[in-house]
N, C-alpha and C positions, 0 to 999 in steps of 0.2 A: 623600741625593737618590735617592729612586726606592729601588731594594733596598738600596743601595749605603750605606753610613756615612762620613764621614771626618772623621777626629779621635778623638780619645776614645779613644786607645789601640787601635782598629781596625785593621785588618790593613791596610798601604797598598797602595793602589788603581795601575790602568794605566788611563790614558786615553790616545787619540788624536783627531785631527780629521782630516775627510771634506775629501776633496781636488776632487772633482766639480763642475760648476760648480755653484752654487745653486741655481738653477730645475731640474736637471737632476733630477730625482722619483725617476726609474727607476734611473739612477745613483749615485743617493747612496744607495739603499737597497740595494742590490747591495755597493753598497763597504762599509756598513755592518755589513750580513751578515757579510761576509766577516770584517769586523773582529772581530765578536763569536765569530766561529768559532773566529779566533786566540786569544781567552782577553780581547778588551779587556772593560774593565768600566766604562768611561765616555767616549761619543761627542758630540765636538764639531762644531758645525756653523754653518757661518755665516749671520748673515741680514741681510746688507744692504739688503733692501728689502721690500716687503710682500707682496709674490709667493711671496718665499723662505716666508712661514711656512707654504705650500701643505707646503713640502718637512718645517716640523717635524712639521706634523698628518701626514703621509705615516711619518716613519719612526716615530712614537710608534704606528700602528697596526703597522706589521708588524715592529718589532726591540723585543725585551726589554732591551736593556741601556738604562739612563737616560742621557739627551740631555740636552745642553747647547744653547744659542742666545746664538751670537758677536756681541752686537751692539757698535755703535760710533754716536755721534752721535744718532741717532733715538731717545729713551726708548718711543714708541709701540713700536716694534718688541718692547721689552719686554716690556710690556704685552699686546701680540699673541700673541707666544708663548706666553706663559704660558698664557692663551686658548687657544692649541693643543693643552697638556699639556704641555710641557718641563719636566723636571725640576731642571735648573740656568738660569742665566742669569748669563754674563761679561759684565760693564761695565767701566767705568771712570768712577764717577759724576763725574769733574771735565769730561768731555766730554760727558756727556747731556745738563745744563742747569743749570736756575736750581735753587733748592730746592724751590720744588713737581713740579719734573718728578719730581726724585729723589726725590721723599716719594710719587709714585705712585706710582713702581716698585716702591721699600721696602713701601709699602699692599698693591698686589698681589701680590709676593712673599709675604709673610708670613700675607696670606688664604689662600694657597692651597699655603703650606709650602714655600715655590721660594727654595733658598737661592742667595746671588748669591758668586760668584767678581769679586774684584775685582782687574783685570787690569796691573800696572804692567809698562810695558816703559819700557825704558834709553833707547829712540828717540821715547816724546812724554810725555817728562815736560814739566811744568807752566812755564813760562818763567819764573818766580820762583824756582820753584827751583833749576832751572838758572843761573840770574844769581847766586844764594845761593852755588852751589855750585864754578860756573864752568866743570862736565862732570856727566857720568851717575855720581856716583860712585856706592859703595853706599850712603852717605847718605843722598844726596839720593834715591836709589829708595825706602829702608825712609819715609821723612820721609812723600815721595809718597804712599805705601801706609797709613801711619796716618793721615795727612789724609783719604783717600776712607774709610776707615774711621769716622771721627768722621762724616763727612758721612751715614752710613745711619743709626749709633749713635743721631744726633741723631732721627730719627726713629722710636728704638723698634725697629731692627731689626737681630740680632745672629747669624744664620744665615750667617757670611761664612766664606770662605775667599781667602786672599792669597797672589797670585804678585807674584815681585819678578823678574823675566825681562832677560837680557842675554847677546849675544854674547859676550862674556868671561865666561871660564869661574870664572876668582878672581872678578872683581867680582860675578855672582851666586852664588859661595859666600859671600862678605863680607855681602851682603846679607840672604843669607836666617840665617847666623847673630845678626848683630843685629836682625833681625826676632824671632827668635824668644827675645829678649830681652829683648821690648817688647811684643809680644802673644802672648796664648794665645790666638788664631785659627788654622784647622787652615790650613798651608803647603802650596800646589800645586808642585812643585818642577821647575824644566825649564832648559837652556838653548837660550835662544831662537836660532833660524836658526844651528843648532849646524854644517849641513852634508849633504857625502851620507855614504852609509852607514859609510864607513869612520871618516871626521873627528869626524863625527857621534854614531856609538855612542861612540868614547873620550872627548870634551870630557863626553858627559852621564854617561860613568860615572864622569870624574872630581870631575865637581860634584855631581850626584845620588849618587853613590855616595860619596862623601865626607860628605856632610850628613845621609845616613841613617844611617852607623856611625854619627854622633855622637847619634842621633836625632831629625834634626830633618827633617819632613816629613810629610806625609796620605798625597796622591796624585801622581803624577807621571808625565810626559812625556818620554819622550825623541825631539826633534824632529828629521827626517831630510828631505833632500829626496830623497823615495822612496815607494816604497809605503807605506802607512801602514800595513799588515800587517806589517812588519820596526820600524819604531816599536813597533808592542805585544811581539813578539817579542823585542826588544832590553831592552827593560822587564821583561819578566818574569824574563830571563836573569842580570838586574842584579838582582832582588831574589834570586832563586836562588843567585847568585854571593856574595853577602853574608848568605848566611843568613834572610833576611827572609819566603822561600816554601820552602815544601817543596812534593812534586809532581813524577815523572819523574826523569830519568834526571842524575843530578850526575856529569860526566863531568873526567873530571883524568889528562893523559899529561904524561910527561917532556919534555923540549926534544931529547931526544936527545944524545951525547956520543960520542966515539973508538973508546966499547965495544961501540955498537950494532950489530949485526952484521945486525938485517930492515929490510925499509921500514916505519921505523916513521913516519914524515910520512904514507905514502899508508895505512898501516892503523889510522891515529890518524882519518881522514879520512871513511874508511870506515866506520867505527864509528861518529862522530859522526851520520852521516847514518843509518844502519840504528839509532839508539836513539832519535833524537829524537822520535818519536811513541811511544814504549815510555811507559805510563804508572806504573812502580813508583819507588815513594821509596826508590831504590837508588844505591850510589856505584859507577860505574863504571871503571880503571884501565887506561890503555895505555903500557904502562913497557918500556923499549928493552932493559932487561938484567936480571940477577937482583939487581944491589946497588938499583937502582932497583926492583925489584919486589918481591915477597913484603914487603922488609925496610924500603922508604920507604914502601909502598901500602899494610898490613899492613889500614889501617881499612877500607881498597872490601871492598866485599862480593863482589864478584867483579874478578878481574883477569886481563890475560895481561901476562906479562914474555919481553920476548925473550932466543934464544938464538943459535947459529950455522945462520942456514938454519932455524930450528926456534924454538919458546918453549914456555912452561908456562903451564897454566892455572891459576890461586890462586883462594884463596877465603878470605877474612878470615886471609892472611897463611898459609897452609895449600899446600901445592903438591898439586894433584888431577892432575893428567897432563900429559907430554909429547906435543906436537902437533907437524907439520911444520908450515910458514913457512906457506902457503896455504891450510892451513886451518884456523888460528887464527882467524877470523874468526867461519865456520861452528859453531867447539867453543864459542868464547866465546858466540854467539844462545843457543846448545841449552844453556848450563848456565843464562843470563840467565833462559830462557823455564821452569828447575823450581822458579826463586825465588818 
C-alpha cells in the first residue's frame, strides 16, 4: 500500500489511527503529521459518512505516509475513497452488503491496486457464528475472517490482509495463531481496546510480542486510549525490544540489588530520556555495581556501573575511567557522542 509492503517477508510495519473528529480537516492532518514524525508508517482514518472523504482527499495531499479509510456499513464510502486516493481500505465485507455491493468494492480496489484489510473484531461477529460457537472464541473469529476472505476471493480479489482483534489478550493470541495456519494472507496484529497507557502497552506486548517471536504478523497496532503518538512509540519499541528494528539507542540497566550504592532508579531515568532522540545503532548499559557491569553488560558498547558515591565508565566490557556519582551522566553523553 502506497510505499509501504506488507507480507512477503517485509520488515513489519506500525500503524495507528487518527483520533480527531472526522470532518475535522485541520486536525486530523495536524495529528497526522505528527504521527508520521513519530516514525508511524501507516494512518488510519475513519469515514463514516460522505463528508469525511473531504478529510481522505485532505490528508492524501499533505502527509506522505499511506492512508487507510475505516469504513463500516456503507460500501459507497469505499468506493468514494478510493476516488480520493486512499491507499488501503478496512471493511468488513459481511456488513457492506449483498454480493454485488462487495464485487464493487473488490472491482474498484483492484483497478486501482487499494488492497482491502479485512477487519474481524470479537464484538460483531456474525450471529451464526456466534450461535455455532456460543462466545467470541478464537474460532469462531479465524472461521469469521476466512468467510469474508472467500467472499472477495470469490470475486477475483486477493490483495487482503486479516485482523482477528479481541480484548483478550490469549484469545487474540489463539486466533491469530490458527489463522496463520489456514491462510497465507499477511496478519495486521493488535489487541483491540487494549487500554491506557500502562495496561495497554503490556496486554499488546504480550500478544503482539508473543506472535512475532513465533513469526507470525505483517503490520501492527498497539491500541492505547491515548495519544496516538505513544501507540507508534510503543510499537516501535516492541519491535526494537524483540529484535525485529534496529535504529537508536537499545537501552538495558539492572533492577538494582543490596549492592547498589548510586541512584541508580533516577540515573537509569535520566539517561533514558537524554538518549531517546540519539539516533545510533548502539547498546546502551546502566548497571548499579561492577558484578553487574563490565561483567553482565560486557556486549553494550558503552556502559556505566556503579560504584560508592562514584562508577566507571566501560566500553565493550573494558573499564575507560573512574567518575564521581554526578557526573556519570555528563562522561557517559561525551563518550556516547565519539561513537
Amino acid at each position: 500500500m502506497g510505499n509501504i509492503k506488507i507480507g512477503g517477508g517485509s520488515p513489519v510495519s506500525v500503524q495507528s489511527m487518527l483520533c480527531r473528529e472526522a470532518h475535522d480537516i485541520k486536525g486530523n492532518i495536524e495529528q497526522a503529521k505528527a504521527l508520521e514524525a513519530a516514525g508511524c508508517q501507516i494512518i488510519r482514518v475513519s469515514v463514516p459518512d460522505i463528508k469525511a472523504v473531504k478529510t481522505v482527499a485532505a490528508l492524501k495531499e499533505n502527509v506522505n505516509t499511506p492512508i487507510v479509510a475505516d469504513i463500516h456499513f456503507d460500501w459507497r464510502l469505499a468506493i468514494e475513497s478510493v476516488a480520493a486516493g486512499v491507499d488501503k481500505v478496512r471493511i468488513n465485507p459481511g456488513n457492506i452488503g449483498d454480493a454485488e455491493k462487495i464485487k464493487a468494492v473488490a472491482d474498484t480496489c483492484r483497478l486501482h491496486n487499494v488492497p482491502i484489510r479485512i477487519g474481524v473484531n470479537s464484538g460483531s461477529l456474525e450471529r451464526d457464528i456466534l450461535a455455532k460457537y456460543g462466545s467470541p472464541t478464537a474460532e469462531a473469529l479465524v472461521e469469521s475472517g476466512l468467510y469474508h476472505i472467500s467472499l472477495l476471493e470469490k470475486f477475483d480479489f486477493y490483495d487482503i490482509v486479516l485482523s482477528l482483534k479481541s480484548s483478550d489478550t490469549k484469545k487474540m493470541y489463539d486466533s491469530y495463531v490458527l489463522a496463520a495456519e489456514r491462510t497465507s494472507h499477511p496478519l495486521h496484529l493488535g489487541v483491540t481496546e487494549a487500554g491506557t497507557e500502562y495496561m495497554g502497552t503490556l496486554k499488546s506486548a504480550a500478544g503482539i510480542g508473543g506472535l512475532l517471536l513465533r513469526g507470525i504478523g505483517s503490520t501492527i497496532r498497539v491500541s492505547l486510549t491515548d495519544d496516538p503518538v505513544k501507540e507508534v512509540k510503543a510499537g516501535i519499541n516492541l519491535l526494537k525490544a524483540i529484535g525485529l528494528r534496529e535504529g537508536g539507542v537499545k537501552f538495558v540497566s539492572c533492577p538494582t540489588c543490596g549492592r547498589t550504592k548510586i541512584d541508580l532508579i533516577g540515573l537509569a531515568e535520566k539517561a533514558e530520556k537524554c538518549l531517546a532522540d540519539i539516533n545510533k545503532n548502539i547498546t546502551v548499559a546502566i548497571m548499579g555495581c561492577v558484578v553487574n557491569g563490565p561483567g553482565e553488560a560486557k556486549e553494550a558498547d558503552i556502559g556505566i556501573a556503579g560504584g560508592d558515591g562514584c562508577g566507571v565508565i566501560f566500553k565493550k566490557g573494558e573499564i575507560l575511567r573512574k567518575v564521581e556519582e554526578e557526573k556519570l551522566l555528563p562522561a557517559l553523553l561525551e563518550e556516547i557522542e565519539k561513537l
